[in-house]
C-alpha positions in Angstrom: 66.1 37.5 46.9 64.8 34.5 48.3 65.6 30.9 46.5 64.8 27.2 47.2 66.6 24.8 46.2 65.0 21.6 46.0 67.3 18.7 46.4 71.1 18.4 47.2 72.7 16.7 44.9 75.6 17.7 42.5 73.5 20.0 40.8 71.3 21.4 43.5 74.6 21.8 45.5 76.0 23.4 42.4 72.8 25.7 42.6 73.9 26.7 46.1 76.9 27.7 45.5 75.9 30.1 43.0 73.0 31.3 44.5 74.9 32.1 48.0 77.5 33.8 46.0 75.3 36.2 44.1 73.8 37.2 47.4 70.8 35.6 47.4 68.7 33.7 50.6 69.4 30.6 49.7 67.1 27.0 51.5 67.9 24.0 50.1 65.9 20.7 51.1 67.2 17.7 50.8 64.7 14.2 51.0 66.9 11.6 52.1 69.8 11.6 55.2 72.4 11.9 52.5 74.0 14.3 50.3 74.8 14.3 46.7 71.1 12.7 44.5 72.5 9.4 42.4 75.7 10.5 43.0 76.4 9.6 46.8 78.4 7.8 49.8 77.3 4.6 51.0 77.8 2.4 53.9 78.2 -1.3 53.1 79.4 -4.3 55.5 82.0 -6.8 54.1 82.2 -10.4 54.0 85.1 -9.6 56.9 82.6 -8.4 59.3 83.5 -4.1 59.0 81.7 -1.5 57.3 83.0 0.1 54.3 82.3 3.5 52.7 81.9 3.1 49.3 79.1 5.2 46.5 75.8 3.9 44.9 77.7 3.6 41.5 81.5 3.8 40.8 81.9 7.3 39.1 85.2 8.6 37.4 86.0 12.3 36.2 88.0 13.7 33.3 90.6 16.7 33.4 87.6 18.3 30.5 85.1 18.7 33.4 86.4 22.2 33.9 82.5 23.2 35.5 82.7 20.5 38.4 86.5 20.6 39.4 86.3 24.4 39.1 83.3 24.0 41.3 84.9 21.5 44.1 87.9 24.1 44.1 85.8 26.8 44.9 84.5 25.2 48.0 87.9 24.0 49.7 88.8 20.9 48.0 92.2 20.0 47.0 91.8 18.2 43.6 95.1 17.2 43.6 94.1 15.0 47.0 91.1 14.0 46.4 91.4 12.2 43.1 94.2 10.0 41.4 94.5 11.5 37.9 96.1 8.8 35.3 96.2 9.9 31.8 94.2 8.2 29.4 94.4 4.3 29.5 91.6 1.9 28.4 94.3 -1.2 29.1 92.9 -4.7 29.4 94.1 -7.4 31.9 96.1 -9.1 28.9 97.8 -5.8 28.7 96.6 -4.5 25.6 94.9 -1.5 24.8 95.4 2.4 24.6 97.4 3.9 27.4 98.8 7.5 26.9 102.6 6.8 27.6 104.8 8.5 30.3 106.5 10.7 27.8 103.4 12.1 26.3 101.7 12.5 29.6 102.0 16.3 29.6 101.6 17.0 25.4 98.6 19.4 24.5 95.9 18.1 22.9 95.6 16.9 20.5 99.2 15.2 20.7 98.4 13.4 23.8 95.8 11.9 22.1 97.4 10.6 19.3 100.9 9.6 21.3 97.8 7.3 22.3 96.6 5.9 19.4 100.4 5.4 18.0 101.6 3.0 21.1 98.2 1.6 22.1 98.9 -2.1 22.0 97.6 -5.1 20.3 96.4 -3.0 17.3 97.7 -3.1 14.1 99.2 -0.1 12.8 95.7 0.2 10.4 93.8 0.6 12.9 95.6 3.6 14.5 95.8 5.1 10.8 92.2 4.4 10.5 91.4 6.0 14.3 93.6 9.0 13.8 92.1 9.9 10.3 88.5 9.3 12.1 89.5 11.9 14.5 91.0 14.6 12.6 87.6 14.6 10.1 85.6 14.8 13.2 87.9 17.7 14.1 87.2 19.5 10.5 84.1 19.1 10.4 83.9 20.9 14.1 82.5 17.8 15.9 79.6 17.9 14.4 77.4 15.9 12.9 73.6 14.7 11.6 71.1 15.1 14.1 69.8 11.2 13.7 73.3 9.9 13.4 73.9 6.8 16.7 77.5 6.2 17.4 77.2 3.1 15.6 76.4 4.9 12.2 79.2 7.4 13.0 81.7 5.1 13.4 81.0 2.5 10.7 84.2 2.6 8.6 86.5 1.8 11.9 87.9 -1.4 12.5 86.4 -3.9 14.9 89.5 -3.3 16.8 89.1 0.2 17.6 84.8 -0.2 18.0 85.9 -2.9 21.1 88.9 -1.8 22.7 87.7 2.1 22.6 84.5 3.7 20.9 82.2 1.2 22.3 84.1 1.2 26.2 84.2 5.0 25.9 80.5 5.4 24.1 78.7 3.2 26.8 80.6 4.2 30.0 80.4 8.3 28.9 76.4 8.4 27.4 75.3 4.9 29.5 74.1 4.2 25.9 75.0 1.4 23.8 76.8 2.9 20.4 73.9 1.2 18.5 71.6 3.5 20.2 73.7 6.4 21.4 73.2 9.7 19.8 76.4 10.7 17.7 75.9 14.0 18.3 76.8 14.1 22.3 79.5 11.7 21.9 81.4 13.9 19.3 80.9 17.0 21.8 82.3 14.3 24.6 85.5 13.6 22.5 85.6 17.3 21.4 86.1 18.1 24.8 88.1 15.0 26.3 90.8 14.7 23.7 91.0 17.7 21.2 90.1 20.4 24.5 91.6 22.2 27.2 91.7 20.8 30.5 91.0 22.5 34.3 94.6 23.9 35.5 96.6 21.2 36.3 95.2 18.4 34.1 95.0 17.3 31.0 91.4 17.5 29.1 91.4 13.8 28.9 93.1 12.5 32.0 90.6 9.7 34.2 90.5 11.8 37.8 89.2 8.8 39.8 87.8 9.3 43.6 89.8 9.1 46.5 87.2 10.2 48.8 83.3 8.6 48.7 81.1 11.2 46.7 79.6 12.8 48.8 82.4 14.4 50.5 83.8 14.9 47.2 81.9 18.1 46.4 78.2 18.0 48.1 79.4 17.6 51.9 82.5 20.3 51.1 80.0 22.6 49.6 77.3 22.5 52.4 79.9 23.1 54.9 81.4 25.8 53.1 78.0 27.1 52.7 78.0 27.0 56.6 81.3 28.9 57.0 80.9 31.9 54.7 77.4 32.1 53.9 75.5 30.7 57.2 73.9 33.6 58.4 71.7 33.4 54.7 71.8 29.7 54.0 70.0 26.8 55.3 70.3 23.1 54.1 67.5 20.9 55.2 67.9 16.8 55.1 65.1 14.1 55.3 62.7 17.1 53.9 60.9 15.6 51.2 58.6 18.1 49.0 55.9 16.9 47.0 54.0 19.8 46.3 54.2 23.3 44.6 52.1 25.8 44.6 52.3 29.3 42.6 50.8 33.1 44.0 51.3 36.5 41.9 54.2 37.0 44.4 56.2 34.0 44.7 56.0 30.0 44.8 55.4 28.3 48.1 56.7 24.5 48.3 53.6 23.0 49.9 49.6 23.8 49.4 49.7 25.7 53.1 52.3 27.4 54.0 52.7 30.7 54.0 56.6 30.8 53.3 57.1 32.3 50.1 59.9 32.0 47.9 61.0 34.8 44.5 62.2 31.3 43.0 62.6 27.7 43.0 65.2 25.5 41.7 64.1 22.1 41.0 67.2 20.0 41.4 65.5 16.1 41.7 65.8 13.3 39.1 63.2 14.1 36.3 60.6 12.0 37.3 60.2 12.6 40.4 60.3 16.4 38.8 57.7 15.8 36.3 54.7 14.4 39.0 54.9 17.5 41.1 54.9 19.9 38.4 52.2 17.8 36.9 50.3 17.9 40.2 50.9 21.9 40.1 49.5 22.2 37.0 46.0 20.9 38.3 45.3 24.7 40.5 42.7 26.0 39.3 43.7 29.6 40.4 47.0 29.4 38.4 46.8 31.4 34.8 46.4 29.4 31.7 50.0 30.7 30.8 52.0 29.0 33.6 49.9 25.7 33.5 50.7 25.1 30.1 54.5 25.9 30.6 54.0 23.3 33.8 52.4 20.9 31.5 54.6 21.0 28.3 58.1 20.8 30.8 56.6 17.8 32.8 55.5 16.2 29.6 58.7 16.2 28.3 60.7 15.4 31.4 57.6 12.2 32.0 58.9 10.9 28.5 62.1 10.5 28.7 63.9 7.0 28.6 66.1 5.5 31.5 69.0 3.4 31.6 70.3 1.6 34.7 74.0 1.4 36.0 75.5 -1.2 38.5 78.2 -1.4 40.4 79.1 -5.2 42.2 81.5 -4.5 44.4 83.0 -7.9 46.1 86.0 -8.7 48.2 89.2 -11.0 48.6 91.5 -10.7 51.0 95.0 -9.6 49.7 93.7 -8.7 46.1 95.4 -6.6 44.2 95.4 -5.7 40.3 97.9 -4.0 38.4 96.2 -0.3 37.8 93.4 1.1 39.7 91.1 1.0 36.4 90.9 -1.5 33.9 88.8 -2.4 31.3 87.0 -6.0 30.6 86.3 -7.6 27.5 82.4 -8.3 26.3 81.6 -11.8 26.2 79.7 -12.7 22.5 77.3 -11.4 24.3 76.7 -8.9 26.7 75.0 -11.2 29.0 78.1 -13.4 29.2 80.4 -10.3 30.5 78.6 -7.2 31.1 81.2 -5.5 33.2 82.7 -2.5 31.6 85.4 -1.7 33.7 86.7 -2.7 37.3 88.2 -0.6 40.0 91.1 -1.6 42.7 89.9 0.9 45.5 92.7 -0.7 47.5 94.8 1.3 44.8 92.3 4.4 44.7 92.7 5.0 48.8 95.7 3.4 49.6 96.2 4.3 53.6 92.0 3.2 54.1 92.5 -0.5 55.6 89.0 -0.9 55.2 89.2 -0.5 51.1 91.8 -2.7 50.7 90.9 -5.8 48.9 88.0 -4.2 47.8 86.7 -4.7 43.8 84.2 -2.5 41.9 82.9 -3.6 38.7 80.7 -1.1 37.1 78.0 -2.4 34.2 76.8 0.4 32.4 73.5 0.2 30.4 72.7 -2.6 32.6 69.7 -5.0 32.0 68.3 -8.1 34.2 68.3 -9.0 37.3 70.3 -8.1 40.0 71.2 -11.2 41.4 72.2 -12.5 37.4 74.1 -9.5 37.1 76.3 -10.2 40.0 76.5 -13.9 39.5 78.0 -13.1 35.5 80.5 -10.5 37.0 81.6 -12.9 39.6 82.3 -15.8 36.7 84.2 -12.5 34.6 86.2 -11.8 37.2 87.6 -15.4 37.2 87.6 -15.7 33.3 89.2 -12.9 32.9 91.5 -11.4 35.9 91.7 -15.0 37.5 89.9 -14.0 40.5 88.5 -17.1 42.3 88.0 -16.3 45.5 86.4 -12.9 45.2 83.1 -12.8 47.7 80.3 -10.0 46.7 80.0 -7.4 49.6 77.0 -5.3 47.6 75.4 -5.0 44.1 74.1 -1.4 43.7 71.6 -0.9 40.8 70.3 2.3 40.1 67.6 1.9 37.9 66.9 5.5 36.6 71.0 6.5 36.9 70.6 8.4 33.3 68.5 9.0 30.3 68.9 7.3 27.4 70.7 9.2 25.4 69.6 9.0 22.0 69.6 10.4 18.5 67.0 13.9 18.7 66.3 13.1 22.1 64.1 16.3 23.8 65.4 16.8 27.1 63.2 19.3 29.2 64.8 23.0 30.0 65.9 24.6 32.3 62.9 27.4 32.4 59.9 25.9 33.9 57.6 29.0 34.2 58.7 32.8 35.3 60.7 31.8 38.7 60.7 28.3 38.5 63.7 26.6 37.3 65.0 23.2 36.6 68.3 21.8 37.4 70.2 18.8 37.0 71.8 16.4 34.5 69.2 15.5 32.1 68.1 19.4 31.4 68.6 20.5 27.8 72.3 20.6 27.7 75.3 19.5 25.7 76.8 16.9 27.9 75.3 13.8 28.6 74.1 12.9 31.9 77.4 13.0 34.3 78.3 15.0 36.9 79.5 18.1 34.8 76.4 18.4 33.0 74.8 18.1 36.4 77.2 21.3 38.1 76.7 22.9 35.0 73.3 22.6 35.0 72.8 24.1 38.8 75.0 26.4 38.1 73.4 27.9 35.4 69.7 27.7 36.9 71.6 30.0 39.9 73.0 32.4 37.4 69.3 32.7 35.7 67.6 33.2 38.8 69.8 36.0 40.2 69.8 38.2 37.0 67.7 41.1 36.9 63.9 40.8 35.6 65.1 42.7 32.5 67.9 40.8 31.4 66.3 37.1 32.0 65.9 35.0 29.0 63.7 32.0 29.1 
């Protein structure tokens, strides 16, 4: 069986994987110079005149995401090097905050998660009564919930307290999605899994498994080489291959309107709307049956429409800075305009024998709005309001603009069946995550499983 795999990011990588593995002849091809989609290694130079390897957006993993670190396993990496996992701590530079204490470290969920809620600090004991009574009805009632329900709605009887220093940090930095506009329904399967579930051997479900390496080497460049080493004589990974076109025959798909290479199927692993305008543009063959334009048409449709939300990192430099965990989380301003940043990252702390990372900051702003040069200017004045940071100098303010959908109440999200041997990958396919990098791994990897079944036991 012959697959392509179009683009190599965390889910077409994912695809890959699975594909090689189930025996199939696997091509992936990649558009840009650089592995691993919105999800990446970049090169940046610093204020000190040396280039830095640092990713398009500060990312962070939990001990839940069983898929991914499963995944990066399988391809030689050695999760226990390659991230720093800290149980979970949402702690604030005044020190307050939830923090899963030392002691409690290793309880099962979901113990851990309420050792949490007992000692966070600066909250008064009603509003750990209140969280804890919250959680367990969530946990009757099987994390489930209206359809139409945001965050906001869910979480309505909660004290201001606990909407602040957790529910909206967690909501907006796990959906990219305010709670006002988040969808409840993803954000109880995100807690579900996070603090009442089982997490990858090793970890607990909802320890923070931050980077130590840039992205791309994280799973994308491990897997490619991997690839290489035990499937190379069947598996080819192209870079700076863009395709723009598609093109369907009774035997097969071919990936541009005149070549005769032939593939039994695709996987589509780009963003969705770079997805949507070739599968629109495929549609348009007037050979192809009515049957397969119209499942071109309806998928492209749905992927065209959905909503985007942006994410940025700033990351800026001061020589000899240091804060007191590698994570921590900001206060809003009475406005998000004043203080957008969510969080900010030591990744002196993170990669602690890379010279070049020391005295480097990230501050991450998800759900980002305006422009990027405001953005970076307001994170610069909350780093000195709030951490006392006066010197800091930016090095780089990444936006992406289309870094995830909008994940609202009843959104559709496009699936992963296109038409007979074309499939879709990646994070914003029907699925029950939001868009992160398990939902992506999850996503490829189940696009590969679909492709290499048997005819007769394929279910679109």
């Amino acid at each position: 069986m012959k697959i392509a795999i179009v683009g190599a990011g965390w889910a077409g990588m994912a695809a890959a994987v699975t594909a090689a593995q189930a025996g199939a002849e696997v091509t992936v091809f990649e558009a840009t110079r650089t592995l691993g989609g919105r999800a990446r290694s970049l090169s940046l130079p610093t204020p000190d005149g040396f280039e830095i390897t640092v990713d398009n957006g500060q990312h962070i993993l939990i001990g839940a995401y069983a898929e991914t670190l499963g995944m990066m396993q399988r391809v030689g990496i050695d999760l226990q090097a390659a991230v720093l996992r800290q149980p979970l701590s949402m702690v604030f530079p005044d020190g307050n905050g939830l923090q899963t204490p030392d002691w409690a470290a290793t309880w099962p969920a979901p113990l851990n998660a309420v050792a949490s809620i007992a000692t966070a600090k600066g909250w008064h004991w009603r509003d750990k009564l209140a969280l804890v009574r919250a959680s367990l009805g969530w946990q009757r009632a099987g994390f489930t919930c209206k359809a139409d329900l945001t965050v906001a709605r869910l979480c309505a009887a909660l004290p201001s307290r606990v909407m602040e220093d957790l529910i909206e940090p967690l909501c907006v930095s796990a959906l990219n999605t305010t709670g006002a506009e988040a969808s409840a329904t993803v954000f109880l399967r995100v807690m579900k899994d996070a603090l009442f579930g089982r997490g990858f051997p090793g970890f607990g479900a909802s320890d923070l498994l931050m980077p130590r390496t840039d992205l791309s080497q994280l799973f994308p460049q491990a897997a490619t080489e991997w690839l290489a080493l035990r499937h190379g004589d069947r598996v080819g990974v192209h870079l700076s291959t863009r395709i723009q076109s598609l093109r369907f025959d009774p035997l097969g798909w071919h990936l541009s309107e005149s070549t005769t290479a032939r593939f039994d199927h695709v996987i589509w692993a780009t963003g969705a709307a770079p997805a949507a305008q070739v599968m629109t543009h495929a549609a348009t063959h007037e050979s192809l049956p009515a049957t397969i334009r119209a499942s071109l048409q309806d998928w492209s449709q749905t992927a065209g429409a959905l909503p985007h939300a942006a994410i940025t990192t700033v990351y800026a430099h001061a020589r000899g800075v240091r804060l007191q965990r590698p994570m921590t989380a900001l206060r809003p301003g009475p406005d998000a305009r004043t203080a957008p940043a969510q969080f900010v990252f030591d990744r002196g702390l993170l990669c602690p024998s890379d010279p070049t990372q020391q005295g480097v900051l990230a501050f991450v702003v998800s759900a980002s709005t305006g422009d990027r040069e405001d953005l970076q200017r307001r994170v610069l004045q909350q780093a000195s309001d709030q951490l006392g940071l006066k010197t800091l100098r930016p090095v780089q303010t990444v936006v992406e603009k289309r870094a995830t959908f909008v994940c609202a109440p009843g959104l559709r999200r496009p699936g992963m069946a296109i038409a007979p041997g074309l499939w879709a990958a990646g994070d914003f396919v029907d699925g029950p995550y939001p868009a992160t990098l398990e939902g992506a791994v999850r996503s490829g990897a189940a696009a590969a499983q679909a492709a290499c079944l048997p005819p007769t036991q394929r279910h679109r």
